[in-house]
Structures are given as C-alpha cells and as structure tokens.
N, C-alpha and C positions, 0 to 999 in steps of 0.2 A: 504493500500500500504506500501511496507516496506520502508524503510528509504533510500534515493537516497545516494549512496557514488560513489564517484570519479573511483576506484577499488573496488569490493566489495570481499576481499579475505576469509572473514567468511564464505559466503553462497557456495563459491567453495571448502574452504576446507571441509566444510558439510556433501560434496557428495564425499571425500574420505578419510572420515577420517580414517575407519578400514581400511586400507591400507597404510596409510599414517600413524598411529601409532603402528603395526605393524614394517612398515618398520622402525621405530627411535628405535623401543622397539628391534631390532635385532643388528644393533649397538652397543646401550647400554649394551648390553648381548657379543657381540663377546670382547666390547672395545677397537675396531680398530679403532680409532679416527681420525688418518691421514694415507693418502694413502691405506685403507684399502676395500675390495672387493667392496663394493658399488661404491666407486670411479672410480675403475675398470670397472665395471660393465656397468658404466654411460657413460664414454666415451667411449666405445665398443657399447654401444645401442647410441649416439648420433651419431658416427661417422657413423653410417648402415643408420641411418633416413635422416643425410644430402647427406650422399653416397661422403666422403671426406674420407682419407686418416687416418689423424691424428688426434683424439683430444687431445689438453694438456688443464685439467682443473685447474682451477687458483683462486683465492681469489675474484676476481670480476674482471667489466668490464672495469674499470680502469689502474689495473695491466695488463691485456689483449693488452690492449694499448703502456701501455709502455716494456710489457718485446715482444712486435713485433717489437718496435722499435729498441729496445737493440739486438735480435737477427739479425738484418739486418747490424749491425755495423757502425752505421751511425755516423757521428765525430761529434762534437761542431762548428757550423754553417751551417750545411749543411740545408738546405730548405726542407721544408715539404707543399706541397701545402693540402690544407683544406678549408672546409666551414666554414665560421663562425656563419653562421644561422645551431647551436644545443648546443646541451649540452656543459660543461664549458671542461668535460673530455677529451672531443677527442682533442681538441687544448691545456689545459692544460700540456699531458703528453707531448708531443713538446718543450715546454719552460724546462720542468722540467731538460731534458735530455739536456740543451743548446743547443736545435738546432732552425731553426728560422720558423716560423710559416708565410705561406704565405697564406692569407685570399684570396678566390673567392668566385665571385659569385654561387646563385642556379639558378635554373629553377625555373620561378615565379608560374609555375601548380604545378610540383613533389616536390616542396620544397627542391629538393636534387642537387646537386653539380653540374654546369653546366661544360660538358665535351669541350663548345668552350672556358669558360673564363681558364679552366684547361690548355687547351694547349699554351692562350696565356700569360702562367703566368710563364712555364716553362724555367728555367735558366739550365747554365752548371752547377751551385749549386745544381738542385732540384734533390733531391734522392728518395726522396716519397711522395704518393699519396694517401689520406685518404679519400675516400665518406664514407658518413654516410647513410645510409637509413633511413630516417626520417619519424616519424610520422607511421612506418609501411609500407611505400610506397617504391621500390626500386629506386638505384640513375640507371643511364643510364651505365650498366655496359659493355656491349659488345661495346659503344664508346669510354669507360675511359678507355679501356684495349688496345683496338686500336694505341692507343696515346702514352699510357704511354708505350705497348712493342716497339710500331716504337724507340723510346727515352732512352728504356731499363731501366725501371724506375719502382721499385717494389711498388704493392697497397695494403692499407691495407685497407681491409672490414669492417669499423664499423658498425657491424651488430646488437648493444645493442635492437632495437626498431623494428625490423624485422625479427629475424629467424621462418622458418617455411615457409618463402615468397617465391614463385618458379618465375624464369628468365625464358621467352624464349628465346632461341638466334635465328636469320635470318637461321640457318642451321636445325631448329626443334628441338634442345636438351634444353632441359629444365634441368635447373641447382635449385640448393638452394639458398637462399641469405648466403653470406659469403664465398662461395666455390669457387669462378671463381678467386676471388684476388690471389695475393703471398700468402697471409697470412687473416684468418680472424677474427673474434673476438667476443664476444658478451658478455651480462650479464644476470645474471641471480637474480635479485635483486626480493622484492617479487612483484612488481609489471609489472613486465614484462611479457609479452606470456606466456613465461615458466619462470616461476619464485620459487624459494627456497624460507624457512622460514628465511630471513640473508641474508647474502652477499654470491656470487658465480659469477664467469667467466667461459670463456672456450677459446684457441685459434683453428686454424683449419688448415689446411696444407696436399696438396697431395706431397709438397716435401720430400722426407725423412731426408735430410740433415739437411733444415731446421727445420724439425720437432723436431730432437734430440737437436737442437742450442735454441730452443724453452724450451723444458725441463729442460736443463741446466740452464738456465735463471732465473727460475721459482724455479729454487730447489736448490738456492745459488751459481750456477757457479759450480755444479758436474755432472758428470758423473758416477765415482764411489765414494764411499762415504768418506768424508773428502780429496778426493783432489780436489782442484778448479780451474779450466781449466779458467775460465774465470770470468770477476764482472757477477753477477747475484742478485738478491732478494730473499726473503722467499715469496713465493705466492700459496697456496695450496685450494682448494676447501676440505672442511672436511666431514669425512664419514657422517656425518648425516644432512647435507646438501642435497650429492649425493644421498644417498636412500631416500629424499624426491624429488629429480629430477627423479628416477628412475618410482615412481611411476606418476608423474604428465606427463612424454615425451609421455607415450602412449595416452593422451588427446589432445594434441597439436593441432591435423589436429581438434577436435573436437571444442577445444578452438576458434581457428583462426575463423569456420564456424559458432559459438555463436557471436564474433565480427562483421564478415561481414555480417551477417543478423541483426543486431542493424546500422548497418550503411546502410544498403539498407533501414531500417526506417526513419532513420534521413534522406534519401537523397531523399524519396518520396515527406516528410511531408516538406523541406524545397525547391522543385522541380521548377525552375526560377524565385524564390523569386528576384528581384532587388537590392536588401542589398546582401543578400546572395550567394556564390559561397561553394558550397561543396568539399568534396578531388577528387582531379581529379586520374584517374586510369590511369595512364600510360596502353599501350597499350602489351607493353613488359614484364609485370608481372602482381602477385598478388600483390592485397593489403591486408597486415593483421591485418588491425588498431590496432595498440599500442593504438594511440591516435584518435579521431575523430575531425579535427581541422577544422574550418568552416576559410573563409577569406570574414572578411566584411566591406563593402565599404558605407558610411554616415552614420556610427551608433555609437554612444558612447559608445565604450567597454566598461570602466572601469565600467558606467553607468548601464549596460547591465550585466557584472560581481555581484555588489552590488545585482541586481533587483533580479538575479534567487539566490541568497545566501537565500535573505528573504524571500523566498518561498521554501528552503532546499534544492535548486539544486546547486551541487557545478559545478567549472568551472575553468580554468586553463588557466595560459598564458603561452605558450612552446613557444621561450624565449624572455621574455619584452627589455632583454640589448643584443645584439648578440656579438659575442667573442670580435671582433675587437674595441668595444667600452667599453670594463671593462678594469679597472686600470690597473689591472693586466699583462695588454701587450702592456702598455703604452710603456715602455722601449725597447720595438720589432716594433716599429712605426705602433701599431695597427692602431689609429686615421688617418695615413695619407691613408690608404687605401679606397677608395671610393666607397662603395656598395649599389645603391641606392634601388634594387631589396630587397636585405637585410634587409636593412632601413624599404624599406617600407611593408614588410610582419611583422617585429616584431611590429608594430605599429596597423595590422589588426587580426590577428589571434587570434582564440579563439575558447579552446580545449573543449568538449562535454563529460558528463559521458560514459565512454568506459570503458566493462568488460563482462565477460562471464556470468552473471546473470541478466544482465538488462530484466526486463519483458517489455510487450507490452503496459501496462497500467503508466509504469513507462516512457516508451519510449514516451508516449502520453503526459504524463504530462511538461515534458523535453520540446517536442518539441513545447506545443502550449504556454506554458511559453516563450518563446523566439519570437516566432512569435507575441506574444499580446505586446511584448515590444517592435520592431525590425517596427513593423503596428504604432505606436505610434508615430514614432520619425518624 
C-alpha cells in the first residue's frame, strides 16, 4: 500500500506530468513571466467553466479577499458580518483594512454561515457579507442573498475550499459556487481542488464596473499604466503558475468525482456509527470535499489524532481556535461575542485523508483504523 498522505499531490501530478511540463517549458521559452498569454488564457477558460463574467486573477486567496474588499470602498469601521468557524484569512483581511469584523454563527450540519444569525446581526454599519463554503460544502446562498439585497448589502463569496460546487436555486438554475455573490473569490494554493504549484487567487464578477475597480486594485490603483486612479496593491497570479492551472481546470469535474467517491466510502464504512456523524449534504448543492470532516461526539480526539498518526494515517483539525477567540481580535471584542455552535464544533471535528488518489485498500485501512479506536473508547 502506498504511503497514506493528507493530499497526495505526487501521485496527481504523475498522471500529468507531460503536460504539465510542457506547459512551464513554454513559458520558460516565451518568458512572459507576468500577465503573459497563459494568464490570459486561464481566466478566459475559468471564466466559461464557472459561466461568470469576469475573472481577475490575483496572487492568492488572501489578496482575493482583500483587494474585494478594497474595490467595494468600504471606510475604517464599517462592519463586515463573517463566520468565524474557518480559516484565519477570511476574517483577517477585515481587521487588516480597519474595518470591524462581526462574528456569527454557522449551521451546526453545513458548517457554513447561518443566514438567520446573519440577519440578526445586521446594523446600519454592516456593509458586507462574507460566507465561506466550508469544508467543500456550500453556505445557504439563495437565503444570504435574500437578506442581504432586501438590506442592499454586497456578499463576498469565499469560495477558497469549494469551486467547482454547483447551487440549485428554488427556480431550477443551477449556479457555481462563487458566482451568485457581488463578488467572489477563491484560491488556488497546491492543495486545493484546483490547485497550482505556489501561491495563486482569482476574483469573479458579472459586474462590469466592478470588474475593472477589481483590476485596478490588483495592479496598483491603474488603469493605464503609471497613472493611479486609486490605492491599490501589486497582486498578480504568474505565467507559470497559470499554464499549470491551464492544464489541471480541465480535470476538475474529474477531480471533484475522485473526492466524492472516497467520501461515499468513508460515509458507508462509518454508516450510524453512534460517535460518528458524517458531512451532511445540504440539499441545495454539491459537495466537493476539500476536506472530509467527521463530527464526533464521546470520543477523545486528540487521542484519536495521536492513534491513526502511529499507524501512518494522518488527520487534521480545521480549526482547533475559531477566529473570535485568537488574540488577534482581541482588540475588535472578538471574546465578547458568544458562539456556542462554534464552540462546540471546533472542539469535535476531525478532518479524514481527502485527495484524488486515495485507493480503496487505503480507504479501508483509514476507515477500520478509526473504527477499532472510536469501538474502544
């Protein structure tokens, strides 16, 4: 059996590598390093796959975040509703930009941003709206949108752990994740769905107006070159980056269905286990497991963590501190905020080897490792 890893990105780049070195070796040869046809390329083949308007690609999923922020022109105080069960990024670039970060609940199933504590969190301050789709899973997007246009209140899509995810909405149209927001966002780090060799973003937008306020952002506050209309940043996605995106986009739907067939394993093999609760599937999307996250109830994680380490299965807590309780937004009266949903999922959750090489013999080993510890306790 080959070696259990967390993402196994060897065994995927494997299977394209003449194409994938190829594509660096033509790069290397044009020596169009920035903004150069691949780049081109990429966001014209992304933008048709999502079927959105614009894409501006960006340095990563970070930058993504904030220069959305930066193009909506939001001032120093203004409120930012957000979850604070996920990564440090999405709430981080809020403090960054002085504005103030307003932590709610999620949905205890979706893991993702609950659209009732959203509305009642809403002030004449709140200017925007950030769901995360977490874990792969979509946040409840045709009610966050509901709310936030009654209120006139633009959303940003952090889509870093979900592109490639399809929405139904109540009228049959089926959307992307990231497309329905004002603005949406994602990353492309090497461990993502779609992932680069490095660092890479992208924003998304069927506004136009927006779209070009976006670019300027992005490319130091220009529009034409050396004059600056506006503050902006240097955030570029680089040619050899993009032509390893170019070739990896057309796998994606392939990728996504490598993941959800490793999770229809895990969700047999662990099938009304009493400890165990599996990712629940919202009924309004896909799911494209980023992550495989189990939530379990009388069982010594940490315990549970150590056990599958010394038996070579690795295993992840997505996230032990959630935002509202790091130092870091102390100063933004993270602490005072009371999320007990929050609380009590970072306290249970525990992530599963997820990646598009998992075999069935590795899947096997995975899962009766966890069961032999989980029957014990």
């Amino acid at each position: 059996m080959q070696p259990i890893q967390m993402v196994d990105l060897k065994q995927q780049y494997a299977k394209i590598k003449t194409e994938v070195d190829l594509a660096i070796q033509e790069v290397i040869n044009t020596t169009s390093f920035i903004h150069g046809k691949a780049v081109q390329d990429f966001a014209a083949g992304l933008s048709k796959y999502l079927g959105v308007k614009h894409v501006i690609p960006c340095a990563n999923g970070t930058d993504a975040l904030q220069i959305a922020l930066m193009a909506l022109n939001l001032q120093p105080g203004d409120e930012v509703i957000t979850p604070s069960f996920t990564f440090i990024a999405t709430t981080e670039v809020i403090a960054l930009l002085q504005l103030k970060p307003v932590f709610v609940e999620v949905d205890p199933k979706t893991f993702c941003i609950d659209p009732i504590a959203v509305e009642k969190a809403i002030t004449p301050k709140t200017k925007a709206i950030i769901p995360v789709h977490l874990y792969g899973q979509a946040a409840n997007m045709e009610a966050l949108l509901e709310i936030a246009n009654r209120h006139n209140i633009p959303v940003i899509e952090d889509n870093a752990q979900a592109i490639g995810g399809d929405i139904r909405l109540s009228n049959g149209t089926v959307k992307k994740t990231g497309t329905l927001g004002t603005i949406g966002t994602t990353s492309f780090f090497p461990s993502k769905n779609l992932g680069c060799f490095g660092d890479g973003g992208a924003l998304f937008t069927n506004d136009d107006a927006l779209a070009e306020a976006l670019r300027m952002v992005a490319n130091h506050g220009m529009a034409k070159r050396y004059y600056h209309d506006r503050v902006g940043c240097n955030s570029r996605l680089d040619s050899i980056q993009a032509a390893i995106l170019n070739v990896k986009l057309p796998h994606l739907d392939e990728y996504i269905a490598a993941r959800q067939s490793a999770a229809e394993f895990y969700d047999k093999a662990f099938a009304n286990h009493p400890k165990i609760t599996v990712p629940y599937r919202a009924p309004y999307s896909t799911h494209v497991f980023h992550q495989y996250t189990l939530l379990l109830e009388g069982v010594d994680r940490d315990a549970l963590n150590q056990f599958l380490a010394g038996h070579g299965i690795p295993s992840m807590i997505y996230y032990p501190v959630p935002a509202h309780r790091q130092k870091m937004f102390a100063a933004f009266g993270g602490a005072t905020f009371e999320l007990k949903t929050t609380d009590w999922l970072t306290e249970r959750v525990l992530s599963l080897p997820m990646h598009t090489e998992l075999s069935n013999e590795q899947l096997q080993f995975i899962t009766s490792k966890v069961l032999e510890f989980i029957n014990k306790q």
